[in-house]
N, C-alpha and C positions, 0 to 999 in steps of 0.2 A: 655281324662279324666285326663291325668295326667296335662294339662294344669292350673287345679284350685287348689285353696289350701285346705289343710284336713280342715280348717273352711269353705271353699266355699261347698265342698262334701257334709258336715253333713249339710247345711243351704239348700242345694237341693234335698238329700237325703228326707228330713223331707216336703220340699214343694211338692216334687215329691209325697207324702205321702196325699194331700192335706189339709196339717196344714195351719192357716193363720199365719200370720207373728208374730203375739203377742204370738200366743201357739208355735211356735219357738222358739220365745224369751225364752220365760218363761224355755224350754229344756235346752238350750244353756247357759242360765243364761246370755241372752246380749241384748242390748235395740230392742227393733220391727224397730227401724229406722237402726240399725245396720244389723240387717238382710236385711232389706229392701236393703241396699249398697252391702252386698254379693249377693243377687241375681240378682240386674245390673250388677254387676262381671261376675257372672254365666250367665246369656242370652248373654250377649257380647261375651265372650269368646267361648261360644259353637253356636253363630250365629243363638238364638233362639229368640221367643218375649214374648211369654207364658208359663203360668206354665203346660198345656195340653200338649205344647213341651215337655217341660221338660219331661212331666211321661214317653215322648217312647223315652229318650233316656238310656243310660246306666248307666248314672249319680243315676239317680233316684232308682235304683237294690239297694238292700241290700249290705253292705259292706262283703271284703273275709274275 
């Protein structure tokens, strides 16, 4: 986890969430296509392909 940055977290945190990428945006206050780049970031990084990955992994847990 510590591999991604605190915007890559909250951009997976929130998909993990199953937000689409537009009600993302809209949280974030950053364009849908920008998010869209942080979560190539995030499945690359954590060697996943899908956002159903994402929900089992750790990533996706509420922040401490």
């Amino acid at each position: 986890m510590n591999r991604l940055t605190a915007q890559e977290q909250r951009v997976a945190q929130l998909a993990a969430k199953q937000l689409t990428n537009r009600e993302i945006a809209v949280q974030l206050r950053i364009s849908h296509r920008t998010v869209d780049h942080y979560l190539g970031n995030v499945f690359a990084k954590l060697g996943i392909n899908t956002r159903a990955e994402l929900r089992g992994t750790h990533t996706g847990s509420e922040p401490r």
